[in-house]
N, C-alpha and C positions, 0 to 999 in steps of 0.2 A: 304760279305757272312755271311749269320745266322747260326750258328753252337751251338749246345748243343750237350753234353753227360748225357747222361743215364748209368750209374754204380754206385752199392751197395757201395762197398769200398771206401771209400772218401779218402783216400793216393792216391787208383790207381787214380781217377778222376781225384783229383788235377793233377797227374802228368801228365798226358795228357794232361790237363788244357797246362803246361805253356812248353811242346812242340810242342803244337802246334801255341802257343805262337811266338816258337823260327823260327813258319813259316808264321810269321804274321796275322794268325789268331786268331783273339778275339773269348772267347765264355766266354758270361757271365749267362751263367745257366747251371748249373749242377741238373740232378735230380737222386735221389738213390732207388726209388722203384716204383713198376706197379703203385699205389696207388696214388701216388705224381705226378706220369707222367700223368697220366689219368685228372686227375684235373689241370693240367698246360694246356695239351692241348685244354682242353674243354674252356679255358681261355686266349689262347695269339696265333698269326699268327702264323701257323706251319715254322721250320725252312729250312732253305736249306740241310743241310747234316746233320744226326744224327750219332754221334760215339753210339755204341751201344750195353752192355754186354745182353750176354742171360741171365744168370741167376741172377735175384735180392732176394733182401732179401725176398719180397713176395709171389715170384712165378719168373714162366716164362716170358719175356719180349714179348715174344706172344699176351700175353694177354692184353695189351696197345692197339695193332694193332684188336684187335675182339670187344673192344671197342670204337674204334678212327678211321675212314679215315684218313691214313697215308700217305699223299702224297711225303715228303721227301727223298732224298735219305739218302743211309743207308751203311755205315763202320759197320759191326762189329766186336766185341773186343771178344774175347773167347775163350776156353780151348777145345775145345769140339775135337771129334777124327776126323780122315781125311775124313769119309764118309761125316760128317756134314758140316766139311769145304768146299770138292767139291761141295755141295748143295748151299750153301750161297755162292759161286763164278758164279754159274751160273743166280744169279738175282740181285744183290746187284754188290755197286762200287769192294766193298774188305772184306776181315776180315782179322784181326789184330790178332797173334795168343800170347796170356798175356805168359811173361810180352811184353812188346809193346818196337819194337823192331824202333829207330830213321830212319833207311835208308827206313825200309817196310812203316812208316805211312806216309812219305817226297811220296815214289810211289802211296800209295792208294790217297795221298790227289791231286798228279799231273795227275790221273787217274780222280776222280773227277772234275778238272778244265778242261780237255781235251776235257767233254761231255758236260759242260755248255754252250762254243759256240752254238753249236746245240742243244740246250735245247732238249735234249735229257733225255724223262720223265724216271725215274728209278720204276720200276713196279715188286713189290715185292708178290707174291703168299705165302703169311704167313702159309696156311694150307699145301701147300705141302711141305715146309721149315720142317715145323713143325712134318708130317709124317716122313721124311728123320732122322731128329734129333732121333725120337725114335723108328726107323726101320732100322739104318745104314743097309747096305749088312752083313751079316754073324754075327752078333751083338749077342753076350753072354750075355744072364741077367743070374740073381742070381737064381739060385736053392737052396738055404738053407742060414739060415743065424745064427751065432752063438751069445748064449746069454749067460751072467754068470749070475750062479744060486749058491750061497754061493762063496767057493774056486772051483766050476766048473764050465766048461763048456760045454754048452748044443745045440745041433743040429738042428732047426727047417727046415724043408721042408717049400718050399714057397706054395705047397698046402695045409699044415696046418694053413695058415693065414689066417684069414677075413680080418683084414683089421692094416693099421696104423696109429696114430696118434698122435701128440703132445700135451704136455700138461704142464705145468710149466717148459717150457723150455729145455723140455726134450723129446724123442722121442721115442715110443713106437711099439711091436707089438703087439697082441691079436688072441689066436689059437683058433682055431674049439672047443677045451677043456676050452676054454671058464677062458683061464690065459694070461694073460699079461707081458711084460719081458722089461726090459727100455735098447736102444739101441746106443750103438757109433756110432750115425750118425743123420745126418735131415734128413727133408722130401724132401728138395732140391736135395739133393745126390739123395736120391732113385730115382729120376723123370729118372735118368742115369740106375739105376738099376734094376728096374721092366718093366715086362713085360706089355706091354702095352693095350694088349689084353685083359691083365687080371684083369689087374688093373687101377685104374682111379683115379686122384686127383679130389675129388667134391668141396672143400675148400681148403681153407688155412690150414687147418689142417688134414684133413682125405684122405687117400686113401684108396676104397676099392677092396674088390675082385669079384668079379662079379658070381663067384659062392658059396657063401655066401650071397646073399641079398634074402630074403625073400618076402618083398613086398614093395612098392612104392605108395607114398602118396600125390597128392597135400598138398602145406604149403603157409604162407601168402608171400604175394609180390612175385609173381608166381615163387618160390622154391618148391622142390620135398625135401620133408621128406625118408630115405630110411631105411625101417626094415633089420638088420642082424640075421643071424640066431642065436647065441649068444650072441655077443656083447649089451650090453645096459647100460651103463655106465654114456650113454651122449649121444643126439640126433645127429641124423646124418642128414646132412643139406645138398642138394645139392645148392650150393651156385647162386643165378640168374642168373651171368653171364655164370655160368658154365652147366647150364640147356640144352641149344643147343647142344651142342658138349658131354655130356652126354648123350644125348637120341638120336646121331647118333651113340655113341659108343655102347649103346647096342645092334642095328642093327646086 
């Protein structure tokens, strides 16, 4: 059996690594971001069962599958709340809920050999996965988010946001007032906390608000340039890959 994992954390990977190990499973590749993953598999026979974290260092692990035919089946490994988790049990062998608990991964893995006899294909709907993830039932995003300004601190409404983005390692908002505010947290987290309606990661680095964009631009290597109604600090790319699913969202 061909097995890789896919997760950021290289402690948790290894550790999985050698329990699974302890179930005579070899898995000699480990890959730790969208990036790495895309380019392995554009380059080596897809494997049999992929263990699988959603969120990587670079993004969503979505995003491997909008660029790749994924035929593998798929463990995954994840934090995420119970709405997400009932989602990914209705396509997928299992998910693994971190930290990764020895008696659950012995059953996902006995649950995966069960359906091999009967090569039984595992056929995963990544887009509706994907809406589930950021639509749970009754799902609370952020309506404000607090920023320190000297020894204070300050109230921001999420309609006074255009947009957020990272930058020297640090991560940022920017208000309709056209000021910016650096924030304890990533861009990752938020993908948990924003409104998705409202908002949309176009890269790696930005998410915007969608009523805040101004105008919309073809750009080279068919990317979409996007004007904010303030913001102009640094261009705003919609990223290629990201172009499709972008111009359904503004539908």
């Amino acid at each position: 059996m061909n097995v890789i994992i896919i997760e950021d954390e290289k402690p948790s990977a290894r550790r999985l690594q050698r329990m699974l190990n302890t179930l005579n499973i070899e898995v000699d590749t480990l890959l730790h971001s969208v990036e790495e993953s895309i380019e392995w598999f554009q380059n080596n026979a897809h494997p049999d069962l992929i263990f699988l974290d959603i969120q990587l260092s670079d993004g969503l692990s979505f995003e491997i599958f909008e660029s790749i035919e994924i035929k593998s089946a798929v463990i995954f490994t994840t934090a995420y709340d119970e709405y997400a988790l009932q989602a990914f049990k209705l396509n997928s062998i299992d998910y693994l809920l971190k930290p990764i608990d020895e008696d659950e991964l012995t059953i996902a893995v006995k649950k995966y050999q069960e359906r091999m006899p009967q090569k039984q294909a595992v056929t995963l709907d990544f887009n509706d996965i994907k809406k589930l993830l950021v639509n749970p039932i009754d799902r609370e995003y952020k309506k404000r988010f607090s920023v320190k300004v000297g020894q204070h601190l300050k109230l921001i409404n999420i309609d006074d946001i255009e947009c957020f983005y990272s930058e020297n390692k640090g991560t940022y908002l920017y208000t309709t007032e056209g000021r910016n505010y650096l924030l304890d947290t990533t861009l990752e987290h938020l993908e948990n906390e924003l409104e998705p309606q409202t908002f949309f990661r176009i890269n790696r680095k930005f998410f915007v608000n969608i009523n805040a964009i101004k105008d919309m631009v073809s750009y080279t290597n068919s990317r979409l340039q996007i004007k904010l109604k303030s913001y102009k600090d640094q261009e705003v790319i919609v990223a290629r890959e990201r172009v499709k699913d972008f111009k359904t969202w503004l539908e």
